[in-house]
Residue frames relative to the residue before (quaternion, step in Angstrom):
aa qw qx qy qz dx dy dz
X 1.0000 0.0000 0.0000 0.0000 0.00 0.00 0.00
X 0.4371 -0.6656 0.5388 0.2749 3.44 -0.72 1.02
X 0.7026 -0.5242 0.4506 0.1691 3.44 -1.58 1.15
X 0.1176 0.8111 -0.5700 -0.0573 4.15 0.19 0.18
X 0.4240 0.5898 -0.6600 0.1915 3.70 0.44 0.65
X 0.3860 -0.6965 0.4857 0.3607 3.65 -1.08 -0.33
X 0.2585 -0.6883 0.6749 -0.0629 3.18 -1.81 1.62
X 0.2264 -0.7593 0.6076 0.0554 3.37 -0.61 1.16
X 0.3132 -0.6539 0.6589 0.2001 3.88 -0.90 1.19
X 0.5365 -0.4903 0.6804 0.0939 3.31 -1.37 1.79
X 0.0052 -0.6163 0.7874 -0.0163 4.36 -1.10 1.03
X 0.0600 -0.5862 0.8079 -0.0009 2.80 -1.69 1.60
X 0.2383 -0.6222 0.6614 0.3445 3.29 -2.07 -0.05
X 0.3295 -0.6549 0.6461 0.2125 2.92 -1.35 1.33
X 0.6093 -0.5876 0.4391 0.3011 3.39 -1.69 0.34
X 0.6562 0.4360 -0.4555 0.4144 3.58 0.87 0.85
X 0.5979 -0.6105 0.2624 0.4484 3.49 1.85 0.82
X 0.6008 0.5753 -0.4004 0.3844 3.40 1.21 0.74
X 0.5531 -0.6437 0.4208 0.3204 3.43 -1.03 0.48
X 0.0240 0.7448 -0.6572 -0.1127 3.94 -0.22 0.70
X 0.2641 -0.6451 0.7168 0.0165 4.06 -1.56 1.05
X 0.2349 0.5898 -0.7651 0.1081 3.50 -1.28 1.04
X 0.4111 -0.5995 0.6739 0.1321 2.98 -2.05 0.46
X 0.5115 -0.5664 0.5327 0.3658 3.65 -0.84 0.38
X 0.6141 -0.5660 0.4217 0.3532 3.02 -2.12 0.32
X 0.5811 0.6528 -0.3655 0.3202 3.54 1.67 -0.28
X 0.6143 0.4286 -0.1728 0.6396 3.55 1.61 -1.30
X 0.7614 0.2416 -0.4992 0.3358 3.55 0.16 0.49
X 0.2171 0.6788 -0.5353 0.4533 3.54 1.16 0.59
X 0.7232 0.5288 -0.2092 0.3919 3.35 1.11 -1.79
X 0.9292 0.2265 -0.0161 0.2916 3.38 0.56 -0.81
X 0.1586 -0.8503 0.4269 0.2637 3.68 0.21 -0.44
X 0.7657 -0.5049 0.1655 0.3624 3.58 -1.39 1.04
X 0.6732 0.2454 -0.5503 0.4287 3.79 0.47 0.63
X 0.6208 0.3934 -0.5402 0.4099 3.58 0.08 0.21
X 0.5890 0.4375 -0.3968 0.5516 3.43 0.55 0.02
X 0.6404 0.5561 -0.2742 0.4532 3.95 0.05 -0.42
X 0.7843 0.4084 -0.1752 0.4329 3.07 1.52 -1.34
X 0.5270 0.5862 -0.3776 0.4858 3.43 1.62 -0.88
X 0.6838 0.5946 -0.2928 0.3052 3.55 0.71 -1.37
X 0.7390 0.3093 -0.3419 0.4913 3.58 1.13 -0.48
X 0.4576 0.5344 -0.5510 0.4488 3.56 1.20 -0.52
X 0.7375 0.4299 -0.2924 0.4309 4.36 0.03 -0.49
X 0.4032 -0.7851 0.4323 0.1850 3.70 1.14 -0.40
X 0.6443 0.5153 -0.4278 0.3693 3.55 -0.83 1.55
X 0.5644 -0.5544 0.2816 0.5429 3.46 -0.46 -1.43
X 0.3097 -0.7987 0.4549 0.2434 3.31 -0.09 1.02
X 0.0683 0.8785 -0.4702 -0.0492 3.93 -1.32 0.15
X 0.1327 0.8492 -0.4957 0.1245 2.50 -1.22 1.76
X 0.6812 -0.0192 -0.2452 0.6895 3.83 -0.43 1.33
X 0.8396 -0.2807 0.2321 0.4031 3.63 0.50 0.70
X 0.6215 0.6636 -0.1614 0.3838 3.51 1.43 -0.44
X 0.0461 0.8968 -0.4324 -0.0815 3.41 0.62 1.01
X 0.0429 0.8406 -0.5363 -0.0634 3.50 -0.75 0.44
X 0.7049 -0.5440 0.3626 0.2751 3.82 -1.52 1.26
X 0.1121 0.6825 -0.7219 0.0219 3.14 -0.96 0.27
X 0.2203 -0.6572 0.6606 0.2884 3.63 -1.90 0.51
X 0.7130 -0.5299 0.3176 0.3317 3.50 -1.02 0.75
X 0.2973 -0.7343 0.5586 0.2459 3.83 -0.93 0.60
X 0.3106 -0.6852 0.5722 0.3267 3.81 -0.86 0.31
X 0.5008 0.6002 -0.3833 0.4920 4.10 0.89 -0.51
X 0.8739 0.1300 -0.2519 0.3949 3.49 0.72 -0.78
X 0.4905 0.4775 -0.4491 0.5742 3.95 1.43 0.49
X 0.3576 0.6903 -0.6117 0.1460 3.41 0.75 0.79
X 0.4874 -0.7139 0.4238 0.2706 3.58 -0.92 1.22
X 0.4094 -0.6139 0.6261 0.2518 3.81 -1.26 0.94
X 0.4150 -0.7450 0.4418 0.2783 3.33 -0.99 1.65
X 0.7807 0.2305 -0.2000 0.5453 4.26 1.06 -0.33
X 0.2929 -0.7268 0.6101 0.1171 3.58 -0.77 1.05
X 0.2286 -0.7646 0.6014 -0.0377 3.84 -0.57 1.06
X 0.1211 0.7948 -0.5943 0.0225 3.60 -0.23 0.85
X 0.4133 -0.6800 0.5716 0.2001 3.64 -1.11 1.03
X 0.5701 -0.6853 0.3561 0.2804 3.74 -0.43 1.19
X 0.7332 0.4844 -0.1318 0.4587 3.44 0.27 -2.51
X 0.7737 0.2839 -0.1707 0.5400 3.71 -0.95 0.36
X 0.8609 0.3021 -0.1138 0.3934 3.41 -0.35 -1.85
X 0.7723 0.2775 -0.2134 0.5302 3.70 0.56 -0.40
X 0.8141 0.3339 -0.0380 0.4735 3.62 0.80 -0.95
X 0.3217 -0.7067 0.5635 0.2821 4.19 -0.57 0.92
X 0.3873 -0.8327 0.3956 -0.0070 3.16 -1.15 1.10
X 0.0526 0.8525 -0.2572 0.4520 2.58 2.87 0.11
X 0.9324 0.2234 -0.1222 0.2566 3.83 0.09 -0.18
X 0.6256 0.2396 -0.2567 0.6966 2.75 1.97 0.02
X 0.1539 0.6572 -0.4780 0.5621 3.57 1.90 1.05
X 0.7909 0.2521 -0.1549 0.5357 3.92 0.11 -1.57
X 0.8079 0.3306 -0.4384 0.2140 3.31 0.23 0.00
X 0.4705 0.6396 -0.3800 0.4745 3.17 1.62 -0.64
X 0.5924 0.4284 -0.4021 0.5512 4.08 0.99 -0.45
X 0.5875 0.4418 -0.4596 0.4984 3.88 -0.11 -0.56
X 0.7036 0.5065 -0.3362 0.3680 3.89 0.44 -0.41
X 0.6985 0.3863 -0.1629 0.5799 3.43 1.79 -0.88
X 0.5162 -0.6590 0.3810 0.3926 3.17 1.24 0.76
X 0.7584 -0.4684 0.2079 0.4029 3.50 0.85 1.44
X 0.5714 0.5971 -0.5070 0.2448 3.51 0.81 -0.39
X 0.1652 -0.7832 0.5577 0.2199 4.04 0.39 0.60
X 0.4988 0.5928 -0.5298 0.3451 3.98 0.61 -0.30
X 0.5424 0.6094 -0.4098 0.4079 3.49 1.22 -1.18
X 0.6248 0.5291 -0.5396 0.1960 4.16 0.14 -1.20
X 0.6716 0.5227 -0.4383 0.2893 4.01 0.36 -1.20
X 0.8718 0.1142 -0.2872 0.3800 3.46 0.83 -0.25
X 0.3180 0.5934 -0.6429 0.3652 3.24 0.99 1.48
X 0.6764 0.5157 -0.2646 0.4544 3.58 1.38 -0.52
X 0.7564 0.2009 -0.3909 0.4844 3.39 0.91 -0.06
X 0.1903 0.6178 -0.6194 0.4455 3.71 1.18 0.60
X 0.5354 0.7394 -0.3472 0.2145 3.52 0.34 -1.78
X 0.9174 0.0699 0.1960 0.3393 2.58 0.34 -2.22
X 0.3259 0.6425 -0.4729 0.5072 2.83 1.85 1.18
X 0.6544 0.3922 -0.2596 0.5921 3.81 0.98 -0.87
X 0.5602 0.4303 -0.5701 0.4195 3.53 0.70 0.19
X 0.6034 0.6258 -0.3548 0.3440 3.29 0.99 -1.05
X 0.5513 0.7531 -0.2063 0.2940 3.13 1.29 -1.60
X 0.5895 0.5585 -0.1840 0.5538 3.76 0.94 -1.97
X 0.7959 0.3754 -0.3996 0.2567 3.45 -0.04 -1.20
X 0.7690 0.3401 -0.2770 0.4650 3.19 0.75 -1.50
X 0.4612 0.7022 -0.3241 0.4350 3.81 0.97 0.66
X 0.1839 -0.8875 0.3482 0.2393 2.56 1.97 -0.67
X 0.4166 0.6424 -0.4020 0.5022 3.64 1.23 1.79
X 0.0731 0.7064 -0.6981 -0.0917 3.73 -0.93 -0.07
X 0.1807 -0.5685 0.8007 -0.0552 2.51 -1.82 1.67
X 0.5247 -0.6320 0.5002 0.2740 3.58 -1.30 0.34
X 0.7415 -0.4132 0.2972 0.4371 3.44 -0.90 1.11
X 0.7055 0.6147 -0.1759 0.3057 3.03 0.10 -2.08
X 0.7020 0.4216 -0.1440 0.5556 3.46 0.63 -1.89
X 0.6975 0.5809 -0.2728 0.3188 3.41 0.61 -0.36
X 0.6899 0.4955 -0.1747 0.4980 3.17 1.85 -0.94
X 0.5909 0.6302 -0.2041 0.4604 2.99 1.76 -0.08
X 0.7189 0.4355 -0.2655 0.4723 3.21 1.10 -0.26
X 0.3741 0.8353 -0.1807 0.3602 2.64 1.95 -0.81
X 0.6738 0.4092 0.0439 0.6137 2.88 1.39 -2.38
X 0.5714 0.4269 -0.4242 0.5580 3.95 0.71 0.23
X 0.6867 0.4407 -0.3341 0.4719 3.85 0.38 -1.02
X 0.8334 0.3260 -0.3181 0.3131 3.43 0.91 -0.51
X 0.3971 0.6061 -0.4153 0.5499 3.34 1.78 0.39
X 0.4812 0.6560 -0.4296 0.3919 3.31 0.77 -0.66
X 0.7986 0.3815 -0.0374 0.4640 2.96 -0.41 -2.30
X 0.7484 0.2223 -0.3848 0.4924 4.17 0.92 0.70
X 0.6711 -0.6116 0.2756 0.3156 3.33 1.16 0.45
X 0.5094 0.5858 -0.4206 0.4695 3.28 1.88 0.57
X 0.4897 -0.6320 0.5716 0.1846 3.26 -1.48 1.18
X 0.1638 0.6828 -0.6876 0.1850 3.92 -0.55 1.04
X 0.5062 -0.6329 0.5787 0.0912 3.15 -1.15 1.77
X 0.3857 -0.5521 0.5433 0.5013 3.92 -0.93 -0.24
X 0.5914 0.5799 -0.4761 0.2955 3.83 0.34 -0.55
X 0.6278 0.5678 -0.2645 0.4621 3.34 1.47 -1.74
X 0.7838 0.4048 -0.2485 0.4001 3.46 0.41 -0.82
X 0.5944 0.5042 -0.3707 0.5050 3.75 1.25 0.25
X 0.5415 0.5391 -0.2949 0.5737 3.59 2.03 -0.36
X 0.7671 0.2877 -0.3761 0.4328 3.27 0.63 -0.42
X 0.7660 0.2530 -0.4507 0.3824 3.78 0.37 -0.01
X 0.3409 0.7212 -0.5333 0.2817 3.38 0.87 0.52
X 0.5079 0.5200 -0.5051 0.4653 4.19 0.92 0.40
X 0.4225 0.5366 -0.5865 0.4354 3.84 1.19 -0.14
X 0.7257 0.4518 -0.4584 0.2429 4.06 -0.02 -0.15
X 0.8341 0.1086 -0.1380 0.5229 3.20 1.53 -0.09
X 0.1060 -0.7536 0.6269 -0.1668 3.02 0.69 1.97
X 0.5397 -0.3989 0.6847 0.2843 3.79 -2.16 0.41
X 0.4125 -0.5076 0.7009 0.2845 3.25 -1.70 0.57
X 0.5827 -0.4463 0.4337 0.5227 3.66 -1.65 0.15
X 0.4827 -0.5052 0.4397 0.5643 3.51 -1.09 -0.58
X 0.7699 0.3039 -0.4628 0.3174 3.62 0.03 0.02
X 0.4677 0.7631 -0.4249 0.1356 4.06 0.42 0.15
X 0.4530 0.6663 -0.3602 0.4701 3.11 1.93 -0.87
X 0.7242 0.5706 -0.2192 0.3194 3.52 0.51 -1.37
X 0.7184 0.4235 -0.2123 0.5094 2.87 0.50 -1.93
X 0.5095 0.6348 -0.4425 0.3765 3.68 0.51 -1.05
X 0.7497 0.4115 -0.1690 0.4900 3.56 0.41 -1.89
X 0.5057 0.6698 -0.3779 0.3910 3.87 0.94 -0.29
X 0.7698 0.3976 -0.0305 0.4984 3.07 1.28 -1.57
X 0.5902 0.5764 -0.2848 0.4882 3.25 0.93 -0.27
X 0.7208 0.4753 -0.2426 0.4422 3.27 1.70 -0.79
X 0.8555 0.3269 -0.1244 0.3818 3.14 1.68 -0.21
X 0.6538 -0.5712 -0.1119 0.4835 1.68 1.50 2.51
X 0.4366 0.6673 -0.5422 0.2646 4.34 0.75 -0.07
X 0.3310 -0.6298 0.6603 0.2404 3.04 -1.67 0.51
X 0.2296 -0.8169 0.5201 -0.0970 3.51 -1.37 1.25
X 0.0689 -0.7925 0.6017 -0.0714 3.16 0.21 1.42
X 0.1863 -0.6895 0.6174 0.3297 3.66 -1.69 0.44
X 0.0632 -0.8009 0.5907 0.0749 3.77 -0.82 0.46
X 0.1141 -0.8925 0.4136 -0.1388 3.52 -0.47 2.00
X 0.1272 -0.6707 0.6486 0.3365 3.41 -0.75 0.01
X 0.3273 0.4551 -0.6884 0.4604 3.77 0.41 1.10
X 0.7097 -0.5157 0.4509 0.1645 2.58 -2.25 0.42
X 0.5362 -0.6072 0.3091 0.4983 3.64 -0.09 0.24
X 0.3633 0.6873 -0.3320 0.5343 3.94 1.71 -0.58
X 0.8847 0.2453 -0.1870 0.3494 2.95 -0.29 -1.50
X 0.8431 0.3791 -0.3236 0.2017 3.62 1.00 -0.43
X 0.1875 0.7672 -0.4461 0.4210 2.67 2.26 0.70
X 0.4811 0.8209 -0.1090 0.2878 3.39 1.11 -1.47
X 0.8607 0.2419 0.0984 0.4370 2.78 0.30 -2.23
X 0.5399 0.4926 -0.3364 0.5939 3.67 1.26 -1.10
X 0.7073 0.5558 -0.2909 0.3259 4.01 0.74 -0.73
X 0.5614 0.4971 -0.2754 0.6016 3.80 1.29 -0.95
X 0.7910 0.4169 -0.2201 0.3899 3.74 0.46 -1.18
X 0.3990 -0.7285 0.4997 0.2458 3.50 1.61 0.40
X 0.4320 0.5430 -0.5962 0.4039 4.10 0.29 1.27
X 0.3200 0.7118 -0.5877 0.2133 3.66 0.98 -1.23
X 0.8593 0.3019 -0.2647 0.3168 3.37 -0.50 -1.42
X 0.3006 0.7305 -0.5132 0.3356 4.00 1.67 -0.19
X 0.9453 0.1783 0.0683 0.2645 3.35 -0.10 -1.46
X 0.5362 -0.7677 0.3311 0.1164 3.38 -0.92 0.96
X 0.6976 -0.1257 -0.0978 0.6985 3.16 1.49 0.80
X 0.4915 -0.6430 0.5853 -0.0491 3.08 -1.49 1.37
X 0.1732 0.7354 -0.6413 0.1336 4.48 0.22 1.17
X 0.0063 -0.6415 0.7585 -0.1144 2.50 -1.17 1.32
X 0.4900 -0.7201 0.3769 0.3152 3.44 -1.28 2.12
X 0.2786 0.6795 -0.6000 0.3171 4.23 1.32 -0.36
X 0.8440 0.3902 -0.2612 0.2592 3.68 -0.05 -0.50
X 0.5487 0.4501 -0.3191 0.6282 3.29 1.62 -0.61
X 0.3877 -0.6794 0.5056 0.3641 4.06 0.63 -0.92
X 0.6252 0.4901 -0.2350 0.5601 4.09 1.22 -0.20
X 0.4420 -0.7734 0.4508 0.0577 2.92 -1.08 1.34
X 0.5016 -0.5979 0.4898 0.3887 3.89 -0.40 0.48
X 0.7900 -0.1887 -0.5728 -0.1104 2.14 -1.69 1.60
X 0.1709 0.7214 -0.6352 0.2165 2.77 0.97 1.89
X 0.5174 -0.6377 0.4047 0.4024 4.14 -0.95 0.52
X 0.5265 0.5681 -0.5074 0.3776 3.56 0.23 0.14
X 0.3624 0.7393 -0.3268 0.4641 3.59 1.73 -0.50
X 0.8968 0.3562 0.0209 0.2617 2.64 0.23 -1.75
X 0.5345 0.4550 -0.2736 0.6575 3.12 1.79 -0.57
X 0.5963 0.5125 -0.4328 0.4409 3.91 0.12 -0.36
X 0.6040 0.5236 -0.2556 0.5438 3.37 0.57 -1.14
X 0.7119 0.2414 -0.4314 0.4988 4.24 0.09 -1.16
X 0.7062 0.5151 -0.4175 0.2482 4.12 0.44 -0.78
X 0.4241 0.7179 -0.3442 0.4316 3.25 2.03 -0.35
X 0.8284 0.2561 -0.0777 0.4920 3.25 0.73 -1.05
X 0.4188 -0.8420 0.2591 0.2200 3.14 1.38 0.43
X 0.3083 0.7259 -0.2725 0.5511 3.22 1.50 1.20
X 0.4200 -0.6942 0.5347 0.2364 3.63 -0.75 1.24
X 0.5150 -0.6756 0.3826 0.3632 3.34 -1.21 1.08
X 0.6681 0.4841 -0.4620 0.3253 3.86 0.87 -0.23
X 0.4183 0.6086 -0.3871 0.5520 3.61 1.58 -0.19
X 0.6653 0.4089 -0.3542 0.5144 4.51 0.24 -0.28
X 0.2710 0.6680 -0.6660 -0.1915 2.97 -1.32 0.38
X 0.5463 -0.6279 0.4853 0.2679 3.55 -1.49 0.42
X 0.1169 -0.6643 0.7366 -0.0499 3.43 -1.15 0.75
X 0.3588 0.7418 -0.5064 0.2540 2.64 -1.40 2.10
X 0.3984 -0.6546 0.5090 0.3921 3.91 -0.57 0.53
X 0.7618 0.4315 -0.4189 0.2410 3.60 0.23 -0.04
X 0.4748 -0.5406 0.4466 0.5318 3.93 -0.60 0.73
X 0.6765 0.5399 -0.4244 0.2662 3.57 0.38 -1.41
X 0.7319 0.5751 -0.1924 0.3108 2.98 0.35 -1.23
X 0.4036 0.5831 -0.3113 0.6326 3.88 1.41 -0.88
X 0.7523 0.4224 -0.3569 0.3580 3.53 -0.26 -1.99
X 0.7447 0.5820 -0.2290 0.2329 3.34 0.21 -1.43
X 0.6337 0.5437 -0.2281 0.5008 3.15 1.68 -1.39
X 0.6360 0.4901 -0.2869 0.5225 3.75 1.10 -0.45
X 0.7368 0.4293 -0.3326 0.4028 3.01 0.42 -0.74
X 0.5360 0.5083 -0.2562 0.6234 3.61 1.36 -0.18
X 0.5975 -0.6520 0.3101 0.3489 4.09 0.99 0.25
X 0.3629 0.7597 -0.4473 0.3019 3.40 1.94 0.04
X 0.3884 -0.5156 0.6664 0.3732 3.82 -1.40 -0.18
X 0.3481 -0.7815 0.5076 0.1019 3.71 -1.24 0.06
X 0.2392 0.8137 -0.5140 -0.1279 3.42 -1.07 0.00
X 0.4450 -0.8175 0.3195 0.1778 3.56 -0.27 1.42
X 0.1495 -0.7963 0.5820 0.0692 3.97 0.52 1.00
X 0.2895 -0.8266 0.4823 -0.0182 4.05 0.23 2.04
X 0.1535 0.8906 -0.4206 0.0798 3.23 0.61 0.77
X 0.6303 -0.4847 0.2077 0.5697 3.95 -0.35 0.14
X 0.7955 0.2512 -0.0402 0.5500 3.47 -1.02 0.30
X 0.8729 0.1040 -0.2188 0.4234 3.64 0.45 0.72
X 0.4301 -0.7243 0.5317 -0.0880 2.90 -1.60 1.87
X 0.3894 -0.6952 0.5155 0.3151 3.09 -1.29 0.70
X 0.7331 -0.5731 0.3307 0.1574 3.62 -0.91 0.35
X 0.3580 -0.7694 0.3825 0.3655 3.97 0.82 1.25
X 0.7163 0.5494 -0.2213 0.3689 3.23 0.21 -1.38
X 0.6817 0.4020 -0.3453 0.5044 3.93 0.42 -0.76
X 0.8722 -0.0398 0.3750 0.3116 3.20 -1.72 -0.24
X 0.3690 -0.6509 0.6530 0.1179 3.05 -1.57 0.82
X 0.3671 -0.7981 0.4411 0.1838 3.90 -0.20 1.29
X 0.4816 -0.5997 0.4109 0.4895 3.88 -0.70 0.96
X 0.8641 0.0819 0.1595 0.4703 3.36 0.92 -1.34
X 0.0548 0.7786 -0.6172 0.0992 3.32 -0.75 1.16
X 0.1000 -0.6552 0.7371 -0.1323 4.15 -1.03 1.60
X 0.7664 -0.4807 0.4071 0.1258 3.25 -1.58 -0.06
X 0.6042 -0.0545 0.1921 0.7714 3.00 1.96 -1.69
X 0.6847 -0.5072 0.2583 0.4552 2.88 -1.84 0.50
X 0.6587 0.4905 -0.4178 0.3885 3.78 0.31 -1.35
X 0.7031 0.4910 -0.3752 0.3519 3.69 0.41 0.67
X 0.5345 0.5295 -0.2666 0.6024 2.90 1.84 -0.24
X 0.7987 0.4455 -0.1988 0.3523 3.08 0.72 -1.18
X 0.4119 0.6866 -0.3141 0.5102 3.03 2.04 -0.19
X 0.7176 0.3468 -0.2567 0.5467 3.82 0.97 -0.76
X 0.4760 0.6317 -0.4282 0.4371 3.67 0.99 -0.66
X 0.6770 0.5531 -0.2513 0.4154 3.56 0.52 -1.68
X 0.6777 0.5765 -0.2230 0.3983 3.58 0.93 -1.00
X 0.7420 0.4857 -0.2477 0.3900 3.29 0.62 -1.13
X 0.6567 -0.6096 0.3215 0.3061 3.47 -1.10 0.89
X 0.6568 -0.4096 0.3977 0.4926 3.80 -1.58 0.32
């Protein structure tokens, strides 16, 4: 008896402008090579499995277009390259130390919500950056540590976001930013990096009091914009952040930046490229 759960084919762009489809090793446990064959042409490209690629012409039912594009800020829109060198000069240079000042970060963010508190990003990354000087025997004042992640307000966009951004914007999407900055700071940040004027509303979680990627995030944010949650999708480098947005009924798209994965356990993202102008390159494609 054929398998009838559902498996969603994973769309990359390959670098000869085709569409490549795979399933994980977890969903194909689930399923077997015609339901998979079959999703792959119902989405359009070259589907693959055990090595077997096979044509497909594109469906319009499934390039339907999400009516608000959410883009996470830190990482996915902005290089981190500068508050990367300074946040090390604080740990007495040891740069191995940053991955778990950053998920320190965003464990005590995690921490506040279900605590049912709000501290501000900012104040958060600081202590963050003291607990982890601590726990290596570096002395970091609170002042010192609010100097050193203070370059997060004027971080560089990647080099492709300006573009792609303006790509999309031309073909007609709406573009919301949705942060776990402060509403200050991404006023700030979307403002130095010259996007500000990209997007059609500016969320920032300061107002809801819950940190991404708890779902109330996410649902505040679709009622914000007055927009069903299967109609939103999120765009981001972080696994968390994707996971959450699905798991909350969002669509996804996984922005594969260095040094960061998307999460086994969650969902299978609609889309997942390197950078934005690749995403936005498949976004642009897909039907009204």
């Amino acid at each position: 008896m054929e398998n009838s759960c559902s498996v969603r084919a994973v769309r990359h762009l390959a670098a000869d402008g085709r569409y490549i489809f795979y399933i994980n090793k977890r969903d194909r446990m689930k399923t077997n090579r015609r339901t998979f064959m079959g999703q792959a042409l119902k989405a359009g490209g070259v589907g693959v499995l055990a090595g077997q690629p096979l044509k497909a012409e594109p469906s319009g039912e499934e390039l339907r277009r999400p009516k608000v594009l959410f883009f996470d800020v830190n990482e996915t829109l902005l290089d981190l390259n500068d508050i990367k060198s300074s946040v090390s000069q604080a740990l007495g240079g040891r740069s191995e130390l940053l991955p778990l000042w950053f998920t320190t970060m965003l464990q005590y963010s995690l921490v506040t919500t279900v605590g049912n508190r709000y501290e501000d990003f900012g104040a958060i990354g600081a202590a963050a950056l003291q607990m982890v000087a601590a726990n290596n025997g570096i002395m970091l004042s609170e002042q010192d540590a609010k100097t050193a992640i203070k370059p997060i307000l004027s971080l560089s966009p990647h080099p492709e976001v300006k573009q792609a951004l303006t790509d999309l914007k031309k073909a007609g999407y709406k573009m919301v930013s949705l942060t776990n900055s402060s509403n200050k700071a991404a006023a700030a940040q979307l403002s130095h990096a010259g996007i500000s004027e990209l997007f059609d509303e500016r969320l920032s979680i300061e107002e809801l009091g819950k940190y991404k990627p708890h779902a109330d995030a996410y649902q505040w944010a679709s009622r914000k914009m007055n927009v069903a949650s299967g109609d939103c999708m999120m765009i981001a480098a972080h696994g968390w952040d994707v996971a959450g947005a699905m798991w909350a009924g969002w669509r996804a798209a996984f922005v594969s930046r260095p040094g960061q994965q998307q999460f086994p356990l969650a969902p299978a993202v609609e889309i997942s490229a390197p950078n934005i102008k690749e995403i936005a390159k498949v976004l642009i494609a897909y039907g009204a």
